[in-house]
N, C-alpha and C positions, 0 to 999 in steps of 0.2 A: 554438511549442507552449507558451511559459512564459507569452503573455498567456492563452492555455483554461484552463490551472491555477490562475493566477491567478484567474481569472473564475469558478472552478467550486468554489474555495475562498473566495472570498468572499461568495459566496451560500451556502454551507455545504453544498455535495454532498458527502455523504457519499463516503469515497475508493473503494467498489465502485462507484458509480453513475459516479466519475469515471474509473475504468478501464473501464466499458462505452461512455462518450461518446469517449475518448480513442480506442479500440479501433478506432469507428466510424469515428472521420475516421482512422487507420491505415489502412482498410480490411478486411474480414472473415478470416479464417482463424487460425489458432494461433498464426504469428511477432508476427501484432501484438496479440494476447494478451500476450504475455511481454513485448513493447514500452512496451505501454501501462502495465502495470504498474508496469513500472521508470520512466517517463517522470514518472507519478502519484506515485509514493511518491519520488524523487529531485527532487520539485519543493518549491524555495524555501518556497512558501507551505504546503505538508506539514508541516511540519517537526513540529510537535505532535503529529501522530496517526502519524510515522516515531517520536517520541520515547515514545507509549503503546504501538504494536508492539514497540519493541524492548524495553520494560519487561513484559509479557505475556511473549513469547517469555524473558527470561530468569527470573519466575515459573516458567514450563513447563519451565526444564530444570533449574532447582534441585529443584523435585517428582519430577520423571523420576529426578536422583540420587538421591536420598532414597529414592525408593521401587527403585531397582537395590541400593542398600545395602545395605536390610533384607532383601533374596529374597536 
């Protein structure tokens, strides 16, 4: 599965597009939802857009305090 990441990241599929391809070759229902996901975002060639997620995500929870302080 690290040469499709590969493959999917170097053509620049966006990482949704690549958890819907991943998903596929999983197979259809919810467990490889959560598979594919984690397969997508824990892949090597990610690492940039795990590295702008986790900089979002901690944006969003400095604001979230900030905004719990003041109420």
């Amino acid at each position: 599965m690290d040469g499709v990441q590969e493959l999917l990241g170097s053509r620049r599929i966006p990482v949704m597009d690549s958890i819907l391809v991943t998903r596929e070759l999983l197979g259809a229902g919810p467990r490889p939802l959560g598979e594919a996901k984690s397969i997508v975002l824990c892949s090597p060639s990610r690492s940039v857009e795990r590295r702008q997620h986790q900089d979002l995500v901690n944006v969003l929870v400095e604001v979230l305090d900030e905004l719990v302080g003041e109420s």
